[in-house]
C-alpha angles and dihedrals in degrees: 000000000000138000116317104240097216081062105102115245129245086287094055095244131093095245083213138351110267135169132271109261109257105253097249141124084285143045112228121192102206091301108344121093125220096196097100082197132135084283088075105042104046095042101051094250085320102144117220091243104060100281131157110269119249093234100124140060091224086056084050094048097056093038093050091054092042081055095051087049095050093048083229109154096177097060091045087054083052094051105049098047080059088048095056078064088067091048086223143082117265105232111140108252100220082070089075089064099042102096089051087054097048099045095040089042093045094041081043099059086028100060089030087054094048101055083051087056105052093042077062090053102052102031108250134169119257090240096064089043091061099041086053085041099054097031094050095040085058103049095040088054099051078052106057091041094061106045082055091065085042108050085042093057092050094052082049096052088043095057094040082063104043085051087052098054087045093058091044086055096035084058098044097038115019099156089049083055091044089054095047089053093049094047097053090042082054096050085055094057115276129135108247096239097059094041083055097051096040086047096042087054093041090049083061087080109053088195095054095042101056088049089053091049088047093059096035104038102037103015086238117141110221113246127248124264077237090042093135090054088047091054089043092050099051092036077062088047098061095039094057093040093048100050090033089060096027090063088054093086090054099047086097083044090053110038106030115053094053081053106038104022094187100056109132118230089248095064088046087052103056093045083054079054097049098039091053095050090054086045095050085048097050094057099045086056092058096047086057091065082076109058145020106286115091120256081258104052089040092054102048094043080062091033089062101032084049094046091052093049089051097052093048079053096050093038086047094052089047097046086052096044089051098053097036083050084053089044090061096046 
């Protein structure tokens, strides 16, 4: 017997509606089976009764965080026992990548927005609007992407000295390291005597060691043996994320005009509206995917934050293009 899953989640809430498990020798969770029986291991995570098999990590991945939203600690047990025979942790991978695409995505509609808004605001043609809003999404972008490689380098280069100044002291004054260690693991909570003795068998592997003081110390994550492709990687992913939901507010700029000539800017204006709200909902769906929160409530919470960025743009370009009009009377 495993979790009902009319029972909420940790959350309180059911993430999706699902079936009733079928009454058998075996609990199934849509197709992953929570009988660790013969059936399992012989065949590889088949389940007896015609389920997926357990053979990838991506399959893993998906069944590991079914299992989190169900509250179901017997199909995570499941799970992770199929995971050791992956030797790694099963985290999906795109996560690592979430909080570019939300900050490049959410910069992107924001800056391409505001140049819309402001074109309402002072009257321009669509035309212009297009030429500042193309123009301005692609440099920005190559910008931001940019000063993503960059600021991550700079982190890198940070925490490769800092590691190197962690193993200097760690080779003239061990004991002084050890101590440090105990005492921190103290100040969280541990006996001394069993900070002492979990310090003392961690200080057998200089390597490790050093990692462990780095996180705990100074709060730095070590960087990857592929840290550079990992920095050129996320500098592409802004870029792309930025340019990809920046062009979102022009869409109406850029389709409709050619199609309905006669179509007024303020018409233009409320589909870009329109457009960048689904946009900003859309992402924050995605983000949701990601964490805890369901697709509705993530979308809404970046629907809302978005839509308040985007009025103080608008109010701000109409606040300027009134007093500069005022000025030139």
């Amino acid at each position: 017997g495993g979790h009902d899953p009319a029972t909420p989640g940790p959350a309180g809430r059911r993430p999706w509606p699902l079936p009733r498990a079928p009454r058998a020798s075996m609990t199934t969770y849509g197709s992953v089976p929570t009988d660790p029986g013969p059936s399992l291991a012989e065949n590889g995570g088949a389940a007896a009764g015609g389920g997926v098999q357990l053979s990838t990590l991506d399959t893993l991945n998906a069944s590991a965080r079914e299992a989190f939203l169900r509250d179901d600690p017997a199909l995570s047990r499941l799970i992770h026992d199929r995971r050791n025979d992956h030797h790694e942790e099963m985290h999906d991978s795109a996560g690592e990548f979430i909080k570019t695409i939300v900050f490049g995505g959410l910069d992107g509609i924001l800056t391409s927005f505001a140049i819309v808004a402001g074109a309402a605001g002072g009257g321009v043609s669509w035309q212009v609007v297009l030429v500042l809003g193309f123009s301005n999404i692609i440099a920005d972008a190559f910008s931001m992407g940019a000063g993503e490689y960059m600021a991550s380098k700079a982190q890198s280069e940070y925490v490769q000295s800092e590691r190197a100044r962690e193993q200097w002291e760690l080779r003239n004054h061990r004991e002084g390291e050890i101590e440090e260690m105990v005492n921190l693991y103290v100040e969280k909570g541990l006996k001394r005597e069993d900070a002492d003795l979990i310090v003392r068998k961690m200080s057998q592997y200089d390597d490790f060691f050093v990692s462990v003081m780095l996180r705990e110390e100074l709060g730095l994550t070590p960087p990857d043996d592929d840290d550079e492709s990992g920095m050129i990687k996320e500098a592409i992913v802004m870029f792309l994320s930025f340019v990809v939901f920046g062009l979102v507010p022009l869409l109406g700029y850029t389709i409709v005009p050619p199609i309905w000539p006669g179509t007024d800017s303020t018409t233009l204006f409320v589909l870009a509206c329109c457009v960048t709200l689904v946009a900003l909902f859309t992402l924050g769906a995605v983000k949701s995917h990601f964490s805890p929160k369901s697709w509705l409530r993530g979308g809404a919470e970046t629907a809302v934050v978005g839509s308040c960025c985007a009025a103080v743009a608008f109010l701000l370009g109409d606040v300027v293009t009134r007093v500069v009009e005022a000025k030139a009377e």
